[in-house]
C-alpha positions in Angstrom: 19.4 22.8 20.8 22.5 23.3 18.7 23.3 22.5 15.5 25.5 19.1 16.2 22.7 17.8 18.5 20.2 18.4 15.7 22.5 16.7 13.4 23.1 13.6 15.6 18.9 13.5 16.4 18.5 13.3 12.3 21.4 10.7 11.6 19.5 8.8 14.5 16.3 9.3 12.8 17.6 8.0 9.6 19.8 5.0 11.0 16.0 3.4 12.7 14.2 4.3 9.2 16.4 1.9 7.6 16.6 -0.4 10.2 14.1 -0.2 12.9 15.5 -3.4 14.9 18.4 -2.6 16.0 17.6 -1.7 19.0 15.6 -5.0 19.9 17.2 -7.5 21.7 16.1 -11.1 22.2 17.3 -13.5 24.9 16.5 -17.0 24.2 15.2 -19.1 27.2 18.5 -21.6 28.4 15.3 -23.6 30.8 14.2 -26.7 29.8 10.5 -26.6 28.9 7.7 -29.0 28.8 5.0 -28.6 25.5 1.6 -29.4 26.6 0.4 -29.5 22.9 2.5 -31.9 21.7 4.1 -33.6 24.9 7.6 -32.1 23.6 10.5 -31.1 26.4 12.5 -28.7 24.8 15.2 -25.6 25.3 14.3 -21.8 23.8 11.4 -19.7 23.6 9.2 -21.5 20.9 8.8 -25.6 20.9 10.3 -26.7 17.7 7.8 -29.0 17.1 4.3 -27.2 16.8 5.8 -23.6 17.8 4.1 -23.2 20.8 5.4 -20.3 23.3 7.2 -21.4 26.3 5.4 -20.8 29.7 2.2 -21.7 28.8 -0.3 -22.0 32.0 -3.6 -21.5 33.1 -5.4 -18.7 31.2 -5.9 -15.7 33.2 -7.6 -12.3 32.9 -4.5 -11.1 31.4 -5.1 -13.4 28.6 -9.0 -12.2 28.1 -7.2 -8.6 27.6 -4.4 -9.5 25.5 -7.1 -11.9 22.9 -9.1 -8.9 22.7 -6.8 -6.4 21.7 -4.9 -8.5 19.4 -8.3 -8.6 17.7 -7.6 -4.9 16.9 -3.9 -4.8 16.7 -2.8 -3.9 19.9 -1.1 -7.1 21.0 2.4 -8.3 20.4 2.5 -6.9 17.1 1.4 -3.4 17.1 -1.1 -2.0 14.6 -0.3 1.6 16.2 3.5 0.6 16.2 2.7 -0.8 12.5 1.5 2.5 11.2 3.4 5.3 13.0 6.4 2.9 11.1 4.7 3.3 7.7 4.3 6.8 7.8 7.8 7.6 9.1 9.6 4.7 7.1 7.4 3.2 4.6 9.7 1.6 2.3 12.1 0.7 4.6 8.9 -1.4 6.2 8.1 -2.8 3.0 11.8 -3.9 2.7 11.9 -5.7 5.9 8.7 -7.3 5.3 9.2 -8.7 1.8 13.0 -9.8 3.0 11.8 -11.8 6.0 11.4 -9.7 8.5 7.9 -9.7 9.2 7.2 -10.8 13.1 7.7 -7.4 14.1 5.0 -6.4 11.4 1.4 -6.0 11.7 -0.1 -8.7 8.6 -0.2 -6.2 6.3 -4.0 -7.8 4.5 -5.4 -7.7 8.1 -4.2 -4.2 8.8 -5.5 -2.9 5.9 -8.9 -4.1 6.7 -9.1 -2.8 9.8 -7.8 1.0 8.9 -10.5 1.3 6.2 -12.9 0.0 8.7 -11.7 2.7 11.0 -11.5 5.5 8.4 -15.3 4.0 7.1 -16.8 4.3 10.9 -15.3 8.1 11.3 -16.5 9.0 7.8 -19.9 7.6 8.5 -20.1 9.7 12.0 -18.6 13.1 11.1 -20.6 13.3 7.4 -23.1 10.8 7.3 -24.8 12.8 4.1 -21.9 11.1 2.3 -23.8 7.8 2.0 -26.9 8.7 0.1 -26.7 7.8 -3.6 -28.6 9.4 -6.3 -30.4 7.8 -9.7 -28.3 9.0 -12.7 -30.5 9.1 -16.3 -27.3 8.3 -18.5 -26.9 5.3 -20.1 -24.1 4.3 -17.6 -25.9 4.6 -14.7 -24.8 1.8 -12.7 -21.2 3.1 -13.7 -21.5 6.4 -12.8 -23.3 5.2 -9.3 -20.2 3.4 -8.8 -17.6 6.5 -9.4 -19.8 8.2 -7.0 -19.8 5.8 -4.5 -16.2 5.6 -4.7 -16.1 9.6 -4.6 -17.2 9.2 -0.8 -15.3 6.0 0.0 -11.4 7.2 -0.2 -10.7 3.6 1.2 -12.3 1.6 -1.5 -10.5 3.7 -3.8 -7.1 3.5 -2.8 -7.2 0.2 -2.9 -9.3 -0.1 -6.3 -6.5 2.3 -7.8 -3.6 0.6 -6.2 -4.7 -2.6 -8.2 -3.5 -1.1 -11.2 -0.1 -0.6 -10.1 1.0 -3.9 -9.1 2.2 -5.0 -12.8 3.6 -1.2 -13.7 5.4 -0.9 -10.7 6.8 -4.7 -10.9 7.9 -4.2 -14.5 9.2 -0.1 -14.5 11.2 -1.3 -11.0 12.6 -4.6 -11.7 15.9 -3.2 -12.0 16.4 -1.4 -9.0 19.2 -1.3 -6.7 17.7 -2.7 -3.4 14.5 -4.4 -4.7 15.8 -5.7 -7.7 13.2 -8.4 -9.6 10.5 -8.3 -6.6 7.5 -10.8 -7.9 4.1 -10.1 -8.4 2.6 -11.3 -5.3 6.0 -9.2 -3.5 4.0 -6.7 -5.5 0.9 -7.0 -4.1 1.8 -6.3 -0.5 3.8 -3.3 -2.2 0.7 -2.3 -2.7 -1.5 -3.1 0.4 0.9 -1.3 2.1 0.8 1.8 -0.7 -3.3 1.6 0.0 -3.5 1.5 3.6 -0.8 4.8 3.7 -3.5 6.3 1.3 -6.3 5.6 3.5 -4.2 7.0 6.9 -3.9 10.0 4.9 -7.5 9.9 3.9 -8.4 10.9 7.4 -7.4 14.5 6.6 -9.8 15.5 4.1 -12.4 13.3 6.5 -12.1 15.7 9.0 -11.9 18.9 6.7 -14.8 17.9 4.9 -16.9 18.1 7.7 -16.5 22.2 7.7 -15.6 22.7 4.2 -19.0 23.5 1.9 -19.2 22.4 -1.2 -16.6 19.9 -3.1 -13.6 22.6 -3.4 -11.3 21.3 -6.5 -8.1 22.9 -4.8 -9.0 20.6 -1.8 -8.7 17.8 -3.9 -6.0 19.0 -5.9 -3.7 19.4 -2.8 -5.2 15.9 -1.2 -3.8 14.7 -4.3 -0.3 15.7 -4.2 -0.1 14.6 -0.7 -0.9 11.5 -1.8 1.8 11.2 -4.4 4.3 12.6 -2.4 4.1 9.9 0.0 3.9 7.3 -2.7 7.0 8.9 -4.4 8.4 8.8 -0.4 8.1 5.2 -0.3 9.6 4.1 -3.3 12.7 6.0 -3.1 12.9 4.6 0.3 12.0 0.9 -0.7 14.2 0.9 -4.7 16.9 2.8 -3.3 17.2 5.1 -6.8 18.1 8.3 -6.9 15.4 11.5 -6.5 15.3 11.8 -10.1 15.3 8.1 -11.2 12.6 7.6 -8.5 10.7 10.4 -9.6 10.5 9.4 -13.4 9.6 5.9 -12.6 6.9 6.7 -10.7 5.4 8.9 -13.1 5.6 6.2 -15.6 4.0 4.0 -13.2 0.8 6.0 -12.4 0.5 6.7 -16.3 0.3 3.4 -16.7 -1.9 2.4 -14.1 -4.0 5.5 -14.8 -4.1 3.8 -18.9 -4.7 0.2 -17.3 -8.2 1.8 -15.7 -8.6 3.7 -18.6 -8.6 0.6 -20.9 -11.1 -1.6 -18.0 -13.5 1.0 -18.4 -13.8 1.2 -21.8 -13.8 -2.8 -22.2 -16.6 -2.4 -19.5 -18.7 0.4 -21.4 -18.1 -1.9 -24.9 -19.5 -5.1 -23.0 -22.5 -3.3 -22.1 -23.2 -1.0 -25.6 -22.6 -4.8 -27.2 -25.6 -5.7 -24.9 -27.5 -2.7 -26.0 -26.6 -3.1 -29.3 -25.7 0.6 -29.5 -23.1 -0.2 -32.4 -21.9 3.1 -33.2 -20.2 4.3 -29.7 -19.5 0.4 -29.7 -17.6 0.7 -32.7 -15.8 3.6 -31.8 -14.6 2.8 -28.3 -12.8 -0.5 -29.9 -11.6 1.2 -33.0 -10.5 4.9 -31.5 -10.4 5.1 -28.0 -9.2 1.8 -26.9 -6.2 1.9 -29.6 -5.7 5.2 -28.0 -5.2 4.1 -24.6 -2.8 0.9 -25.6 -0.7 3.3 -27.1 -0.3 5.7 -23.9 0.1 2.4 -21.8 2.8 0.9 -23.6 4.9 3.6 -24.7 5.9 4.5 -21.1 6.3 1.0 -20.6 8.9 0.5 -23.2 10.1 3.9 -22.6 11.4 2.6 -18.8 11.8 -0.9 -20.2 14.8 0.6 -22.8 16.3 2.8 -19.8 16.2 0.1 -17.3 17.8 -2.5 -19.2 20.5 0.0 -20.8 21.3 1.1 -17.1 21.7 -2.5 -16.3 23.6 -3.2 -19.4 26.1 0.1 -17.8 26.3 -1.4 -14.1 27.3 -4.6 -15.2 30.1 -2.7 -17.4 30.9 -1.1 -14.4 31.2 -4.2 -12.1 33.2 -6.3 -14.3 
């Protein structure tokens, strides 16, 4: 293969990651149709009334197979379709979804249910050791039992982690050029896409695990990286900043959401020393560490804050 064919396969690759549709085409029905759920006639594919899909008739076995594999995303929307888009295009997805776009699109809740479901069943047959929990002696046991558990359930933690990115990410991106002011609850599928990625990706060290001895740090150190390369992939792809801006940003994001966490779990720990009445540590989570922490969350915060709104400030300059 030459060099202009590889060219013209990549610029073909990156016209369908920014827009997967263009190559779908959709005739609408000229016949007049009758709507047995509402007694409606009507012209198209859907009755404009209740929305019901023209050509309804006697159910067959072909509707037996289709209700069962839409149960697990095979049907008209594509879980498999779904993913293999949101590992080859993820923020372009996101885009499409949050702008309307979202027939096409597996739900994005019910998807993510059913991948960590997947990802739990594989785990649980290739190292089913990983599901035996041990009594810790500390005073945080319960706490401590939970970071374990977590430890051996990458799906439950991507989405535990990805939690505390919602407000970072809505406030350090607000300015962008192709998602600019996306809401919270815009933010929140952001993320439920973010977490199911994570847990696709979790299916690596799954399988690895299996034959790797031992908990190996540089394992973990490399999962890691993956991880945030593909995060960092699918904001440039969804914010449309530069590799730099992008790159920053998301830094200041996971600092923050790392500090968020941070500042739970000490809130958490000073709830139950209270309840102990261990008033030393009590006193200096509050008075040291939880300062701390609030300072390491907000100075990024206003750090991207001052940089975002003097970029704005120099765009609108530009404009006028």
């Amino acid at each position: 293969m030459g060099k202009g064919k590889i060219k013209k396969s990549y610029n073909q690759f990156k016209q369908w990651q920014r827009n997967s549709l263009l190559h779908v085409t959709s005739t609408p029905s000229s016949a007049t149709h009758h709507c047995h759920c509402c007694e409606n006639d009507y012209t198209g594919n859907y009755c404009p009334t209740c929305g019901q899909r023209a050509g309804v008739k006697h159910l067959t076995w072909n509707n037996v197979r289709s209700g069962v594999m839409d149960v697990w995303g095979v049907g008209s929307r594509s879980l498999p379709y779904t993913l293999w888009q949101l590992l080859l295009r993820p923020g372009y997805l996101i885009a499409d979804y949050i702008n309307g776009r979202r027939q096409v699109s597996f739900p994005p809740v019910k998807m993510l249910v059913i991948v960590a479901l997947i990802v739990f069943l594989l785990n649980s047959l290739i190292n089913p050791n990983d599901f035996t929990t041990t009594d810790n002696n500390t005073d945080f046991k319960l706490f401590f039992r939970f970071l374990n558990w977590l430890s051996h359930h990458y799906d439950w933690a991507a989405m535990f982690f990805c939690s505390f990115l919602i407000i970072p990410t809505h406030l350090i991106f607000r300015h962008s050029p192709c998602c600019s002011h996306h809401t919270l609850p815009e933010g929140f599928f952001i993320q439920v896409f973010n977490a199911t990625q994570i847990i696709i990706i979790t299916i690596l060290p799954v399988i690895i695990g299996a034959f790797i001895k031992g908990d190996p740090d540089w394992f973990y150190i490399i999962w890691g990286i993956i991880i945030i390369f593909f995060i960092y992939r699918t904001y440039l792809q969804l914010f449309g900043y530069s590799y730099w801006g992008t790159l920053w940003r998301l830094v200041m994001v996971l600092v923050a959401g790392f500090m968020t966490m941070d500042i739970i779990i000490i809130l958490s720990f000073s709830v139950y020393l209270a309840n102990e009445h261990d008033w030393m540590r009590f006193k200096h989570l509050l008075l040291i560490n939880l300062p701390k922490y609030s300072l390491f969350l907000a100075l990024p915060m206003l750090l991207s804050a001052w940089i975002n709104n003097r970029s704005a400030k120099n765009k609108n300059k530009d404009d006028q």
